[in-house]
VOPAGU-2260 file (C-alpha; in pm, 1 decimal, decimal comma):
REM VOPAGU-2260
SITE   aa  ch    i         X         Y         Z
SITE  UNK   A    0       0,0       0,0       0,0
SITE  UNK   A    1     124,5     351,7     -85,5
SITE  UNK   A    2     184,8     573,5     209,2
SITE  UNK   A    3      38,5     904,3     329,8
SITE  UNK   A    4     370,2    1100,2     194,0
SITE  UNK   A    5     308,9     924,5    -139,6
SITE  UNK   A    6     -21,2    1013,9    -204,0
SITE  UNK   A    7     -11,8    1359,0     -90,3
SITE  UNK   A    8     301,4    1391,9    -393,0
SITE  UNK   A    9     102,9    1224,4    -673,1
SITE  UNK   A   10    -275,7    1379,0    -554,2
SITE  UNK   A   11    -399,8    1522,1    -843,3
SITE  UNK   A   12    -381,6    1970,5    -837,4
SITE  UNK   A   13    -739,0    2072,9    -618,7
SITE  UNK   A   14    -793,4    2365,8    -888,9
SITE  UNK   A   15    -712,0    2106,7   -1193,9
SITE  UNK   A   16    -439,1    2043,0   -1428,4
SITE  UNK   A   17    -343,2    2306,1   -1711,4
SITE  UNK   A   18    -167,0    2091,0   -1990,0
SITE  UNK   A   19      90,1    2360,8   -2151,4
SITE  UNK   A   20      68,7    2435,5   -2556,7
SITE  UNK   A   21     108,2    2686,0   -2790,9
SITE  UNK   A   22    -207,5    2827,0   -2800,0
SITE  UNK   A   23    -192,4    2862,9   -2400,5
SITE  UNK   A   24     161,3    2990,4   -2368,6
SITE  UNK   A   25      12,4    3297,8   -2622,6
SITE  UNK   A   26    -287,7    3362,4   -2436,9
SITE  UNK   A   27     -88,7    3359,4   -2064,4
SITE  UNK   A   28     205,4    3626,0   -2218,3
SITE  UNK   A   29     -36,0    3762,1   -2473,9
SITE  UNK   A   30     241,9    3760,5   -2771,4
SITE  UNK   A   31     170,8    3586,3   -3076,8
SITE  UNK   A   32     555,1    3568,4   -3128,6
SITE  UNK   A   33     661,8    3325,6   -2829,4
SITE  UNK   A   34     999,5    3381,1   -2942,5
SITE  UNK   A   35    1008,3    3742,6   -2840,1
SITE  UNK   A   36     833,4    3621,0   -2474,2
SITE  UNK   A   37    1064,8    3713,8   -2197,1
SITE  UNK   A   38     854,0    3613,5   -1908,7
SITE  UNK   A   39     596,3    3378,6   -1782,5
SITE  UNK   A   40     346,8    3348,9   -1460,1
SITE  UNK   A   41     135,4    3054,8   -1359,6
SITE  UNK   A   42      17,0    3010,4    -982,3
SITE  UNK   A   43    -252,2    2777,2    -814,2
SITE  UNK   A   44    -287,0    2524,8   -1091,5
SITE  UNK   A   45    -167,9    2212,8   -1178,9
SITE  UNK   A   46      75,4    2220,0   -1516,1
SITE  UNK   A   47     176,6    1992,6   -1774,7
SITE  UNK   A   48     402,9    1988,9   -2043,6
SITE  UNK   A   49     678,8    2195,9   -1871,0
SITE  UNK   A   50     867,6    2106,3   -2227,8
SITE  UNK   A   51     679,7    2344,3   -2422,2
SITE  UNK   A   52     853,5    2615,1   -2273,2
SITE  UNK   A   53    1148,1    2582,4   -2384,6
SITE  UNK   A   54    1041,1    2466,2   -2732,6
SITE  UNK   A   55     817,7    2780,8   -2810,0
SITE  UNK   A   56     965,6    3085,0   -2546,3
SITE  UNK   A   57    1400,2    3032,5   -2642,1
SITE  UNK   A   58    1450,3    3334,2   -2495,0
SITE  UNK   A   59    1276,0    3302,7   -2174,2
SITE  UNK   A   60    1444,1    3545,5   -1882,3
SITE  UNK   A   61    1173,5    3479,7   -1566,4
SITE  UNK   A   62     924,7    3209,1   -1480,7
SITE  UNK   A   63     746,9    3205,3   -1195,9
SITE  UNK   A   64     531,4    2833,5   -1136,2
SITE  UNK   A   65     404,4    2863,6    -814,1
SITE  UNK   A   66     171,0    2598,8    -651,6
SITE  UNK   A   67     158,9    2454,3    -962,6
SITE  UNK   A   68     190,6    2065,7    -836,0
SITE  UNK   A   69     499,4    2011,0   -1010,6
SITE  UNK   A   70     695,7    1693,5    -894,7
SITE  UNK   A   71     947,9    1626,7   -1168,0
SITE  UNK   A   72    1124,6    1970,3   -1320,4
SITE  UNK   A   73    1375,0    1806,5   -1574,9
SITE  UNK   A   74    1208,2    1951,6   -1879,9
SITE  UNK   A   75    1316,2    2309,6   -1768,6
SITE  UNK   A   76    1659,4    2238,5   -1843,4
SITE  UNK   A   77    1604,9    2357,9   -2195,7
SITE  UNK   A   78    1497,6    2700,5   -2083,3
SITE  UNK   A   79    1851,4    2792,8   -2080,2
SITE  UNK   A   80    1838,2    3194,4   -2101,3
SITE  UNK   A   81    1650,5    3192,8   -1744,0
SITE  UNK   A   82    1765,5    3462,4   -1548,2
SITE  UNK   A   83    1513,8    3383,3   -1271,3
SITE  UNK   A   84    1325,4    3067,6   -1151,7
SITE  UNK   A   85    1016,8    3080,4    -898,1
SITE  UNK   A   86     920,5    2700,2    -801,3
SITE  UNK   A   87     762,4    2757,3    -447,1
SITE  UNK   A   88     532,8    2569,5    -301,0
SITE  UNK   A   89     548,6    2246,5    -535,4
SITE  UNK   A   90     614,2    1889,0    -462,2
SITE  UNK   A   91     957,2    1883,6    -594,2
SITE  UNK   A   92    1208,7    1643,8    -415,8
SITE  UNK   A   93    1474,2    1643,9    -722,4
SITE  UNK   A   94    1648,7    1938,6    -865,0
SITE  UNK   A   95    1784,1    1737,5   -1213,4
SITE  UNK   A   96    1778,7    1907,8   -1532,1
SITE  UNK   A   97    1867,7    2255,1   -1351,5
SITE  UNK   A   98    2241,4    2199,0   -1379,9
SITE  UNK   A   99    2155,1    2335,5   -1782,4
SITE  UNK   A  100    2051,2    2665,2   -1669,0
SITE  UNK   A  101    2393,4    2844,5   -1632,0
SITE  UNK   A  102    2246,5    3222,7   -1718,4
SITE  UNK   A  103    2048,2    3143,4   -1393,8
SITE  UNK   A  104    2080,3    3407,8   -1105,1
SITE  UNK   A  105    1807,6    3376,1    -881,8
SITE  UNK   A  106    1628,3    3040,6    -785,5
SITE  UNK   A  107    1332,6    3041,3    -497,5
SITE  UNK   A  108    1245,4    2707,9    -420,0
SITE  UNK   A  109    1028,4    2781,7     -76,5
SITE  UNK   A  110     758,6    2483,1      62,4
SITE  UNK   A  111     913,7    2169,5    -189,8
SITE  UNK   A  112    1059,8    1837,8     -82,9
SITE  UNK   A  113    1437,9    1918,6    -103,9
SITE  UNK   A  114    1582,1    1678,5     159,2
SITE  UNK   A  115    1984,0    1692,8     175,6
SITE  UNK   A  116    2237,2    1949,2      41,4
SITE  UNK   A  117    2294,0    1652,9    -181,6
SITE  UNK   A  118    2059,3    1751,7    -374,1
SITE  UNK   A  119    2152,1    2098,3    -425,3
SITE  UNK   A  120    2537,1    1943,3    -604,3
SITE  UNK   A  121    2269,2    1997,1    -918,6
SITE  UNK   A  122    2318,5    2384,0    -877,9
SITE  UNK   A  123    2731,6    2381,7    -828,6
SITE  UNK   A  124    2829,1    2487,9   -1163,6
SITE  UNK   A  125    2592,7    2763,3   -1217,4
SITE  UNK   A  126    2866,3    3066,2   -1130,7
SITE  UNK   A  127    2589,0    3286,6   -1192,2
SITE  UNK   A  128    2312,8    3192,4    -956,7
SITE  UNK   A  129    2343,8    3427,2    -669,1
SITE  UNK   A  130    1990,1    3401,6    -488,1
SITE  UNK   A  131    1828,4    3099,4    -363,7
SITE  UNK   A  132    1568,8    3062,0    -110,9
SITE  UNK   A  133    1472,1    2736,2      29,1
SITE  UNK   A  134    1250,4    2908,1     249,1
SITE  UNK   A  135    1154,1    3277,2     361,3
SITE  UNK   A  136    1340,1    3539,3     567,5
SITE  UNK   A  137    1083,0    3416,4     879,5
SITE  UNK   A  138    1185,1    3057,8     835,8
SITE  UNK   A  139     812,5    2983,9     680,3
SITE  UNK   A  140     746,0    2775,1     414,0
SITE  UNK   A  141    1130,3    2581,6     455,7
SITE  UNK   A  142    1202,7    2248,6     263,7
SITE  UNK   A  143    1324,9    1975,0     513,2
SITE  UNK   A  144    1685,7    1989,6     431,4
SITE  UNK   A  145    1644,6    2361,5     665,9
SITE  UNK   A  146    1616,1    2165,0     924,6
SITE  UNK   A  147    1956,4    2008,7     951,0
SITE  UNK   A  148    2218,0    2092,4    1196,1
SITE  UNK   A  149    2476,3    2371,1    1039,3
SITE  UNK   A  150    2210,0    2427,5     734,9
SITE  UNK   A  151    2347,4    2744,8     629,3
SITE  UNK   A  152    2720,4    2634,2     635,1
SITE  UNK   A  153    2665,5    2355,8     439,6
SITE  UNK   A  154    2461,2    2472,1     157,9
SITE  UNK   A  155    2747,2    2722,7     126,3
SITE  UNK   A  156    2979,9    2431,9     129,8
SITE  UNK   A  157    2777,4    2307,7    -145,1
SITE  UNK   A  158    2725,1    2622,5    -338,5
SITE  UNK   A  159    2985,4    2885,9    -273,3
SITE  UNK   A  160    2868,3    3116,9    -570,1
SITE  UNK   A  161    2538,1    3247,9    -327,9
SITE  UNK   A  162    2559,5    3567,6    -202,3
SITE  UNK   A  163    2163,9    3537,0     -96,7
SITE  UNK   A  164    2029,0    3268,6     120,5
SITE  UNK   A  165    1672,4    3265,0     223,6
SITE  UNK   A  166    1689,2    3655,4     153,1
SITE  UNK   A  167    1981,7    3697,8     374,3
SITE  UNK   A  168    2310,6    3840,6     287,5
SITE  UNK   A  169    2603,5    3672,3     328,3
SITE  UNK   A  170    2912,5    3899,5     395,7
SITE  UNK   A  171    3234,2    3834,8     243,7
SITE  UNK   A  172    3072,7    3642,4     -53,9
SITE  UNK   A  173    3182,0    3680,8    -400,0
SITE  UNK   A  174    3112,4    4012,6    -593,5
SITE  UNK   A  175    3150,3    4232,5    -208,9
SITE  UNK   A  176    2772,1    4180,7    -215,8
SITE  UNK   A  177    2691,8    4458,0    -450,3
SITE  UNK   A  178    2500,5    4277,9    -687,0
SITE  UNK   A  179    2317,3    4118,6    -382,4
SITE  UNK   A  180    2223,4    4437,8    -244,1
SITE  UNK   A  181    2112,1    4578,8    -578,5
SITE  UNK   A  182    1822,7    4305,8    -606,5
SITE  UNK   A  183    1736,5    4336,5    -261,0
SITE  UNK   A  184    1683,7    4681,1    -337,0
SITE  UNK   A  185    1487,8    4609,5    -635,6
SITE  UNK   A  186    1350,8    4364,4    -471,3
SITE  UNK   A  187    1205,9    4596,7    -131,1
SITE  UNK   A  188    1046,5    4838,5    -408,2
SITE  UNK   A  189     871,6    4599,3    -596,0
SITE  UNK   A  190     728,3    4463,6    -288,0
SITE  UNK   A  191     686,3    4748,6     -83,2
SITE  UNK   A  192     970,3    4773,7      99,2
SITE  UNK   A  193    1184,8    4530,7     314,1
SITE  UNK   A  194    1457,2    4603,8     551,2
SITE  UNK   A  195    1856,8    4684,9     412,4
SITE  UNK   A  196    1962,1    4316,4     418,1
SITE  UNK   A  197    1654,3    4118,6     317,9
SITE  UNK   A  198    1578,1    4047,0     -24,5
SITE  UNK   A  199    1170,4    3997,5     -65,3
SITE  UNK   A  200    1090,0    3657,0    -218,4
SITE  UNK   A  201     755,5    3602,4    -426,4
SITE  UNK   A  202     626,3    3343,5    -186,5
SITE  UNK   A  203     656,2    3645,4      66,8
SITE  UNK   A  204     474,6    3827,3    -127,7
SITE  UNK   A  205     199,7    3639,7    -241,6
SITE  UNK   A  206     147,9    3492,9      88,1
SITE  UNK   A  207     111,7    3858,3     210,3
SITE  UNK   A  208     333,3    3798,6     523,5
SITE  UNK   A  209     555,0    4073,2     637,3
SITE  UNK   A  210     456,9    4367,7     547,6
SITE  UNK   A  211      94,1    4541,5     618,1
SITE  UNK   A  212     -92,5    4441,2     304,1
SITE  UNK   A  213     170,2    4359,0      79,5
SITE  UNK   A  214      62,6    4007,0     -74,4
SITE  UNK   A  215    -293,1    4239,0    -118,9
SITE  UNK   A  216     -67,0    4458,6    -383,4
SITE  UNK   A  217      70,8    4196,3    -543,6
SITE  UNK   A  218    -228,0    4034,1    -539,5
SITE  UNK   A  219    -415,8    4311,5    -742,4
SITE  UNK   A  220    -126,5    4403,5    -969,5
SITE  UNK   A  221     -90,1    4105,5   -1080,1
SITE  UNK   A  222    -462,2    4081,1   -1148,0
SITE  UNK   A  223    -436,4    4374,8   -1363,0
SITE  UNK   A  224    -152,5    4274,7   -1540,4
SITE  UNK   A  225    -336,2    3932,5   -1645,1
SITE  UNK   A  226    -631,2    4168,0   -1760,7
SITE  UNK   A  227    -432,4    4339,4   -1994,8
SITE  UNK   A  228    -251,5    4035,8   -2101,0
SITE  UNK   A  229    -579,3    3912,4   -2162,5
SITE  UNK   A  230    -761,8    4273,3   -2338,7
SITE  UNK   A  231    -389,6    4270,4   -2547,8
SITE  UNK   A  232    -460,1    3895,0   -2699,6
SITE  UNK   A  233    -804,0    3934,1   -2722,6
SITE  UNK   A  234    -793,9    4200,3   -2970,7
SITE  UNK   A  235    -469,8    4005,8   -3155,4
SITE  UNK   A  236    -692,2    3740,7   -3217,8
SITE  UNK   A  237    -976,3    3968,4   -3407,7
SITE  UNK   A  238    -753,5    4111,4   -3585,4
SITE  UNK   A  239    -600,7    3757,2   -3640,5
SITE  UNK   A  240    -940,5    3603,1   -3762,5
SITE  UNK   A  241   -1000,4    3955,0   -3962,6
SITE  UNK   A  242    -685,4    3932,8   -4200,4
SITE  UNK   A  243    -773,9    3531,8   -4258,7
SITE  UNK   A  244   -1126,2    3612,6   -4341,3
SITE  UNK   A  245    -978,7    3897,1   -4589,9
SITE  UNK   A  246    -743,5    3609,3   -4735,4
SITE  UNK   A  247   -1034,0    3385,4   -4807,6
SITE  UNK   A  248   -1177,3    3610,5   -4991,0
SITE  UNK   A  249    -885,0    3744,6   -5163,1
SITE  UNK   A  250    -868,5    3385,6   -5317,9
SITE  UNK   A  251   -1221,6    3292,6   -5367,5
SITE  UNK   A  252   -1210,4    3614,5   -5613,2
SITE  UNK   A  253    -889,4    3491,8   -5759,9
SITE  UNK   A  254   -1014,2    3147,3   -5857,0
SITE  UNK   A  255   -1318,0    3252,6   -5979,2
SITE  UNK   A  256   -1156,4    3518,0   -6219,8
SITE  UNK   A  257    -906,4    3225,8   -6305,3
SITE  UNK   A  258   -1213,8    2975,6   -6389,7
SITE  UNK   A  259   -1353,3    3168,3   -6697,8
SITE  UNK   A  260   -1225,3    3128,0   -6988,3
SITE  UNK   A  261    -973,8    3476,4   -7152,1
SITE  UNK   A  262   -1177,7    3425,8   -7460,7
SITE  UNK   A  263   -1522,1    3274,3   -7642,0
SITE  UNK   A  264   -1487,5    2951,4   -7766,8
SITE  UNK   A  265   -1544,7    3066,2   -8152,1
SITE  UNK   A  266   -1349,6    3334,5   -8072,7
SITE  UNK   A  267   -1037,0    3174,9   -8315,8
SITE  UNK   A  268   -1297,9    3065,8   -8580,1
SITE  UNK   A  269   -1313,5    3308,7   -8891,8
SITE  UNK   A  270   -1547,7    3310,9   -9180,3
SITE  UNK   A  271   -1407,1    3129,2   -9506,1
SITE  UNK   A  272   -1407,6    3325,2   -9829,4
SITE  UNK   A  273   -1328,4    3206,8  -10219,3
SITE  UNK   A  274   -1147,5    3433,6  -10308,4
SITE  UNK   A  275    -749,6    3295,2  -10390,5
SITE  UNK   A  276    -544,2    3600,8  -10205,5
SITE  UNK   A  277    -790,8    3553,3   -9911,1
SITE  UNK   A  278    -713,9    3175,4   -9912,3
SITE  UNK   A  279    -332,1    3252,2   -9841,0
SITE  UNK   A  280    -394,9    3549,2   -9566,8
SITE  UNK   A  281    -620,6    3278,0   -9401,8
SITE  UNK   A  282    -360,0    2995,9   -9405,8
SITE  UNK   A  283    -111,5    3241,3   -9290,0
SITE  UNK   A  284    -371,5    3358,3   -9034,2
SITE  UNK   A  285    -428,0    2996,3   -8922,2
SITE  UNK   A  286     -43,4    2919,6   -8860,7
SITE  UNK   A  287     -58,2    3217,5   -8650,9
SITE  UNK   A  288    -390,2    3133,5   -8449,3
SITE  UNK   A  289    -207,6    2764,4   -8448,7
SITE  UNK   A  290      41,3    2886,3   -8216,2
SITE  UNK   A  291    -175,9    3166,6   -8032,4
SITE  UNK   A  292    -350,0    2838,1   -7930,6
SITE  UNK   A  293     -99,1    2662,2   -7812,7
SITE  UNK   A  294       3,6    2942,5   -7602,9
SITE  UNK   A  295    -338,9    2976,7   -7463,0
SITE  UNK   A  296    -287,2    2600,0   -7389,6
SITE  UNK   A  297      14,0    2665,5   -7204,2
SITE  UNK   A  298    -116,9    2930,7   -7021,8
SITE  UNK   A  299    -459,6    2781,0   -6902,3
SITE  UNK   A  300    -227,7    2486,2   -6785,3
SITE  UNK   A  301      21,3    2743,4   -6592,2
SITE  UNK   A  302    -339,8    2897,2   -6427,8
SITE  UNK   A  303    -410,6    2519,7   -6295,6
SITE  UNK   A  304    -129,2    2444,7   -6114,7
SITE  UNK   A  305    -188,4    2764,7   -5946,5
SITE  UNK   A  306    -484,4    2705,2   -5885,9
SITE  UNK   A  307    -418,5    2389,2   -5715,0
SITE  UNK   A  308    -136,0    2550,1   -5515,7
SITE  UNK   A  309    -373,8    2830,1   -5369,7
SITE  UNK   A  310    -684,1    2552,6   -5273,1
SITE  UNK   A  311    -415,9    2252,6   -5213,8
């Protein structure tokens, strides 16, 4: 019999399961170029397909999956322009496919399965991956590997590239802690302000803990922004179904201007006369109609190949 921790891994998402695609990945960034897409937010739904992201979105700086019931992340390794990574509060006990990421700078990985620093050696060779919280500044929403003895010392051990852990500064870490203190800076005004030292996570923020209202802000901006998203594709895709509707009808017009015939059929037929120098004009004429029909021939066969082109 499976056990309790098994089943509450594999139980299906409550709020369902969102199978990634195309069509999806437009309507959530509103682009119809996914190429040009740059970020990405999904949050309180299951998702599948976690390899269409990096098919369709190449270029791909943020994504944020949050409560999302993800269990296995290996597809992601193929987003590898990711500047930042939000997986909090998932079911994730394996970081494998991560180690591909190496423009990655800031991971948060708060409320997941992450047992051992073992299982952080996946994140050693990304020099660029400064921030990573494995839970908040409060010590909420920690993955059980936060609660072994010397935590802190020994993910450094195991990743001495951080200058951010759990949105605490570490001093003497590479770079002087510049860099660190520039995204905690960015990071307090985005989120309405946290203390010199702390860098605001998103699970901090859309949990609305620490800070008078703050997760309410969030909360409401990103509403908005999801509106627009929405208004933006919305009217892409009327103007979408306008210019195919104009295309039909572009070549319904063409074919049926291509389906009459240039000329009358007796148009080529002329009236016979007796008369001898009339004779030789009209054999002369004939030669001369003899080839205007063969190039008519050639060119009603030229207009049926394209017309099978533009209905094929």
């Amino acid at each position: 019999m499976a056990s309790a921790a098994f089943d509450a891994v594999h139980a299906p998402h409550p709020n369902g399961s969102l199978v990634l695609s195309v069509r999806i990945l437009k309507l959530e960034s509103g682009e119809f170029d996914l190429e040009s897409v740059q970020s990405l937010f999904f949050a309180d739904i299951g998702v599948q397909g976690l390899e269409a992201i990096g098919k369709h979105c190449p270029n791909l700086r943020s994504l944020e999956l949050h409560n999302c019931g993800l269990i296995e992340i290996r597809a992601l390794g193929s987003c590898t322009n990711l500047r930042r990574l939000v997986l909090s509060n998932n079911k994730i006990q394996s970081l494998d496919g991560l180690r591909f990421l190496e423009s990655l700078q800031a991971l948060y990985l708060q409320d997941n399965f992450i047992s051992t620093t073992d299982g952080l050696k996946e994140l050693a060779r990304l020099r660029h991956l400064d921030t990573l919280f494995l839970r908040n500044l409060d010590k909420t929403m920690p993955n059980p590997v936060c609660k072994i003895d010397n935590y802190k010392p020994a993910v450094r051990a195991v990743l001495p590239q951080l200058t951010s852990l759990d949105g605490e500064r570490w001093v003497g870490a590479r770079g002087g802690g510049g860099a660190a203190a520039a995204a905690a800076a960015a990071a307090a005004v985005m989120t309405g302000g946290a203390s010199e030292g702390e860098a605001a996570s998103p699970a901090d923020a859309s949990s609305g803990g620490g800070g008078g209202g703050r997760g309410d802000g969030v909360e409401v901006w990103t509403q908005r922004q999801q509106a627009a998203r929405g208004n933006l594709y919305a009217q892409c895709d009327e103007l979408d179904g306008q210019i195919e509707e104009q295309r039909a009808a572009v070549e319904r017009d063409m074919l049926e201007v291509l389906s009459k015939p240039w000329v009358e059929d007796d148009f080529f037929q002329l009236e016979r006369v007796d008369d001898d120098a009339y004779r030789d004009s009209l054999k002369r004429a004939e030669g001369e109609l003899l080839e205007c029909k063969q190039l008519n021939a050639s060119s009603l066969a030229l207009i049926q190949k394209i017309t099978q082109r533009i209905t094929g």
